[in-house]
C-alpha positions as CSV (number, residue, x, y, z in Angstrom):
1,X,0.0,0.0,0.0
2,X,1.3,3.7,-0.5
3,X,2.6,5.8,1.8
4,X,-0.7,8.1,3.4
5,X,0.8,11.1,1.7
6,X,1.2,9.9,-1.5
7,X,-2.1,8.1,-1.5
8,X,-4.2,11.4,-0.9
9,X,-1.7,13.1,-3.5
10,X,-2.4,11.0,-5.8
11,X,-6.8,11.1,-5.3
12,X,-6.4,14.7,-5.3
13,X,-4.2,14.0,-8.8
14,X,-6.9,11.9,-10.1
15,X,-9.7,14.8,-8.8
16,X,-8.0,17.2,-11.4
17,X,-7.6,14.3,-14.1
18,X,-11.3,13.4,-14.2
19,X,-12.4,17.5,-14.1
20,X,-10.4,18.4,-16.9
21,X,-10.6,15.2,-18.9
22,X,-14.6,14.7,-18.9
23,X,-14.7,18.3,-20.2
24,X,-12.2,18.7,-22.6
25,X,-9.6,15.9,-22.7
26,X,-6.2,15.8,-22.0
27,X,-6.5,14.4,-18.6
28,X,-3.3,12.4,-18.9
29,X,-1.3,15.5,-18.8
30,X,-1.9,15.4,-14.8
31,X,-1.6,11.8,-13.8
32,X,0.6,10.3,-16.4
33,X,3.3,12.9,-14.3
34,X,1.8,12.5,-11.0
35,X,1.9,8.9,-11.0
36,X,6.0,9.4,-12.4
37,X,6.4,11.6,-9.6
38,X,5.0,8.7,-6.8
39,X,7.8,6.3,-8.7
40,X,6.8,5.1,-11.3
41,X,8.8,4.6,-14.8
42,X,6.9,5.7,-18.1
43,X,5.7,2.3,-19.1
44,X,4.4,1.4,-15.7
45,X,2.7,5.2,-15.5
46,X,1.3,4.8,-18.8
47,X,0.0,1.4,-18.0
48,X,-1.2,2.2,-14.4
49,X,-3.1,5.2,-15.9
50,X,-5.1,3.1,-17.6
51,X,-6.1,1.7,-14.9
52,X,-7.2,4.6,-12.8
53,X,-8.9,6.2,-16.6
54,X,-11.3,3.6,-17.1
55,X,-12.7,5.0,-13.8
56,X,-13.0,8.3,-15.3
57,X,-14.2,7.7,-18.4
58,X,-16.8,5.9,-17.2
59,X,-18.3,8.2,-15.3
60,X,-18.1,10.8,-17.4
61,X,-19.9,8.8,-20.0
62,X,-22.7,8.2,-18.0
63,X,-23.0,11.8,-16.6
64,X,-22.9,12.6,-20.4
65,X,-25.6,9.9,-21.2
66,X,-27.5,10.9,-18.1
67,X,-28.0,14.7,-19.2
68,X,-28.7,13.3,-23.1
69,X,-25.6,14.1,-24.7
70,X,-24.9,10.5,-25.4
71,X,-26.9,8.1,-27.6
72,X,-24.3,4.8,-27.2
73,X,-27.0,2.9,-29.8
74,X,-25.9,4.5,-33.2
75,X,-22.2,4.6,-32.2
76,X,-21.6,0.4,-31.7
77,X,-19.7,0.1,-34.8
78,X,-17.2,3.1,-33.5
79,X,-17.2,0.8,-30.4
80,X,-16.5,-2.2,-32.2
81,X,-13.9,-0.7,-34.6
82,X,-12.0,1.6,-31.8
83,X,-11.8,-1.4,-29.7
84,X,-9.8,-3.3,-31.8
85,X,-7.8,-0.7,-33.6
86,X,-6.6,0.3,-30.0
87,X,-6.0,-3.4,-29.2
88,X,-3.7,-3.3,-32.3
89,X,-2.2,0.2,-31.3
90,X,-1.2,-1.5,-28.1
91,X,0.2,-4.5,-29.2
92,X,2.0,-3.1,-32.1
93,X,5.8,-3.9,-32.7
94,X,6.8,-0.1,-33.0
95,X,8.3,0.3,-36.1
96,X,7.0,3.7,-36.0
97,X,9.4,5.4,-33.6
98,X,7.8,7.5,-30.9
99,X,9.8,10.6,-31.5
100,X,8.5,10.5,-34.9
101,X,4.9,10.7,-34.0
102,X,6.2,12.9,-31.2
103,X,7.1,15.1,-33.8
104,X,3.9,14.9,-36.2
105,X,1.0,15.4,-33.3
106,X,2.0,19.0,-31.9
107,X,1.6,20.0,-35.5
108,X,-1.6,18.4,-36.1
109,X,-2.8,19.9,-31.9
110,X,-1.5,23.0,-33.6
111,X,-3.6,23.1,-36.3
112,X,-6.5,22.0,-34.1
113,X,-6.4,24.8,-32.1
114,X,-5.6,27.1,-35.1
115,X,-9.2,26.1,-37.0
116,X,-11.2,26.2,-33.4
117,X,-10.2,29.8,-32.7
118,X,-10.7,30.8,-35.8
119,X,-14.3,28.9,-36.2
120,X,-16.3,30.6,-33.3
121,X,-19.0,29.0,-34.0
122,X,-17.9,25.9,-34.3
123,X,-19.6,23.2,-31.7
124,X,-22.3,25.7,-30.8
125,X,-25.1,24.2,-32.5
126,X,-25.7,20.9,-34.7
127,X,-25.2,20.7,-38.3
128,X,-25.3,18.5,-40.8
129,X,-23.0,15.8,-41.1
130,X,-20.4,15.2,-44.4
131,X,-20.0,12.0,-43.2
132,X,-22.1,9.2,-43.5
133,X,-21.8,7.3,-39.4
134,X,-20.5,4.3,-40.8
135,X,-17.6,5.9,-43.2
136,X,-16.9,8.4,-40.3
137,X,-16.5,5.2,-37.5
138,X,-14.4,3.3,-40.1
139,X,-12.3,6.2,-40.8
140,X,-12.0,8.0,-37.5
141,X,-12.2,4.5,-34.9
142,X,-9.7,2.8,-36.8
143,X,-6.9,5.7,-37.1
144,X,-7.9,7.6,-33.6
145,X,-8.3,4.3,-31.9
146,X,-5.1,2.8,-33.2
147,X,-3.2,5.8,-32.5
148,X,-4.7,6.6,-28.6
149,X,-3.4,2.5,-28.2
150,X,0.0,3.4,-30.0
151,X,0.6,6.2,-28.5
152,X,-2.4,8.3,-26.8
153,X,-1.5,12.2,-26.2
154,X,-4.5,14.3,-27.7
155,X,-7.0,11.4,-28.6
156,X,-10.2,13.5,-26.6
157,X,-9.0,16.7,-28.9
158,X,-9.1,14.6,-32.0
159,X,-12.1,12.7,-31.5
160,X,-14.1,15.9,-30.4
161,X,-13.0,18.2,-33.4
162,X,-14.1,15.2,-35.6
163,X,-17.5,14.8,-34.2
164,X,-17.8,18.1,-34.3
165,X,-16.7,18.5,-38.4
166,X,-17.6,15.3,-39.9
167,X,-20.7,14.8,-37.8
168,X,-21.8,17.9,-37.1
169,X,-22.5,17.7,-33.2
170,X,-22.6,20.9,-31.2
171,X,-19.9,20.6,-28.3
172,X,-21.3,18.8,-25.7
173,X,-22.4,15.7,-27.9
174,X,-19.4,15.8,-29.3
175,X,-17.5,15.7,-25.3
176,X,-20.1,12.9,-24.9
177,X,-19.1,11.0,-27.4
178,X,-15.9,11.0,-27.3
179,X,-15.7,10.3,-23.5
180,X,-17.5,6.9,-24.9
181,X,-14.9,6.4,-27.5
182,X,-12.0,7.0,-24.5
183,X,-13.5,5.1,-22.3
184,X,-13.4,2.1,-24.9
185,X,-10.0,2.4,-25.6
186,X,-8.8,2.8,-22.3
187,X,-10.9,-0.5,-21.5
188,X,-9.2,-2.2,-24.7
189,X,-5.7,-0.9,-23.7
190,X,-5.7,-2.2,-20.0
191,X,-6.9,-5.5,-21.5
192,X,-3.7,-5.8,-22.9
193,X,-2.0,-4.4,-20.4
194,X,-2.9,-7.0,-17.4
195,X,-0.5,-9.5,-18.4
196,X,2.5,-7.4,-18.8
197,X,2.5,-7.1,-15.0
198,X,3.3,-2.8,-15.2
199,X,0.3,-2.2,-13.2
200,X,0.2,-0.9,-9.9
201,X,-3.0,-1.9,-8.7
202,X,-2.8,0.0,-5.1
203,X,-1.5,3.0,-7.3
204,X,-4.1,3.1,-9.8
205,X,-6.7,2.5,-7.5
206,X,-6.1,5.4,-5.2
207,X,-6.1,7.8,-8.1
208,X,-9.3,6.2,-9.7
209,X,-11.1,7.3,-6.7
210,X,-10.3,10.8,-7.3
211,X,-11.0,10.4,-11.0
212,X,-14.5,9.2,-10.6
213,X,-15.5,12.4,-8.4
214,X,-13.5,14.7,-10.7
215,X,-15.4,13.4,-14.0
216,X,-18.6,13.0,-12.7
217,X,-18.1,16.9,-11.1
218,X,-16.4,18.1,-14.5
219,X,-19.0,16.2,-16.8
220,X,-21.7,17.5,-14.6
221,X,-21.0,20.7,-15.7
222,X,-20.5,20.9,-18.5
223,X,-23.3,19.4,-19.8
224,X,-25.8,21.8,-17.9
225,X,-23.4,24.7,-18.7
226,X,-22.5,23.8,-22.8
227,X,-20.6,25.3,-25.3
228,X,-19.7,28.4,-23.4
229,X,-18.1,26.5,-20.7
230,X,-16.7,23.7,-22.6
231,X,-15.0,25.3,-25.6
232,X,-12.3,28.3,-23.3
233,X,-11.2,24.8,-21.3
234,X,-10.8,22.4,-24.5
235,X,-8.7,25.2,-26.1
236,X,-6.7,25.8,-23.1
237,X,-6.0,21.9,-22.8
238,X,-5.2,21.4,-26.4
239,X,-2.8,24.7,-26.4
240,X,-0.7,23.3,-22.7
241,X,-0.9,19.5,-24.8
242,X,0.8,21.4,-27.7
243,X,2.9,22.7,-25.9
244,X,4.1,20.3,-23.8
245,X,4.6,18.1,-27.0
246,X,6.5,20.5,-28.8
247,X,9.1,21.1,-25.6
248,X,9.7,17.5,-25.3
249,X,10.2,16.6,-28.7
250,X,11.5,19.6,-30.3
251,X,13.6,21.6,-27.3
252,X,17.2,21.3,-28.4
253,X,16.2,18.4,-31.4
């Protein structure tokens, strides 16, 4: 069991996590570090905060279902297909090297955040898709889902501004959805990740407690507060997750 201090650390940690994460994604960039910080190495974080996200993202998806920003019937086949392209993602050989992709995803974050400022209304009401829900699950489940297995930072930003383009939700269907498409490849990641023995159970579970109040808080909100309230936090995460990328892959590269 952890020491007292680090235990309550790390539910306070998993608090923040599950706030910002159930709103606008990018909860990893608190306990992936905090859980480094208690003494963990990457792989063992990365593992052990799959753990503790599960918790999160499935609370948030209910809060999100709850408040009817989530219909879970005609997204199965983004289920189906985001399951196993993050199963894949996970148990890839990576012939891909990481500082590559390190390299590519700040730019695409970039230009994210570059087409959200610039599209104010963007998210704020529905509009009619360009994609067809079966082309856009086939397209978006297999490469979102294959990358968050692969290699994760950015998924929630990715999935959102897709629902939001492609399918034309307004911004709080598109959180809601996209918490449901976390959550299942969080679930499909762990999976793979139980017999690899990285997982610090006692860790994990300490933080998942705080990440169960912080989503169900953080989801809670925003779905009785909407687009207003959602949008200034999803560009604040995306623009610290670009950041954050671009120091640690291109600072003195």
């Amino acid at each position: 069991m952890p020491d007292v201090w680090v235990a309550i650390a790390l539910f306070v940690a998993g608090l923040a996590s599950g706030f910002v994460d159930s709103i606008a994604g990018g909860g990893g960039l608190i306990s992936v570090p905090a859980l480094m910080l208690a003494g963990l190495g990457p792989k063992a974080a990365i593992a052990t905060n799959k753990l503790q996200a599960v918790f999160g993202s499935s609370m948030a998806t209910y809060q999100y279902y709850r408040h009817d920003h989530l219909d879970p019937r005609p997204a199965i086949p983004g289920i189906v297909i985001t399951f196993f392209a993050a199963a894949a993602g996970t148990l890839t050989v990576r012939a891909i090297p990481s500082d590559i992709l390190g390299k590519i995803i700040p730019i695409a974050m970039g230009a994210i955040l570059v087409y959200t400022i610039f599209s104010p209304r963007l998210g704020h009401t529905s509009r009619k898709p360009i994609l067809g829900r079966y082309g856009f699950y086939a397209i978006f489940g297999g490469l979102i889902g294959f990358y968050d297995g692969f290699f994760g930072p950015g998924t929630g930003s990715f999935w959102t501004v897709a629902y939001m383009v492609f399918l034309g939700y307004d911004m709080p269907r598109a959180t809601g959805h996209t918490k449901l498409m976390n959550f299942t490849s969080n679930v499909a990641a762990l999976l793979f990740f139980l017999p690899s023995g990285l997982i610090h159970y006692s860790l994990g579970l300490c933080m998942a407690g705080g990440q169960i109040l912080g989503a169900r808080m953080g989801a809670r909100m925003a779905s009785r507060r909407g687009t207003k309230f959602i949008r200034p936090i999803f560009l604040i995460v995306v623009a610290i997750a670009t950041a954050r990328l671009v120091w640690k892959y291109y600072n003195g590269s």
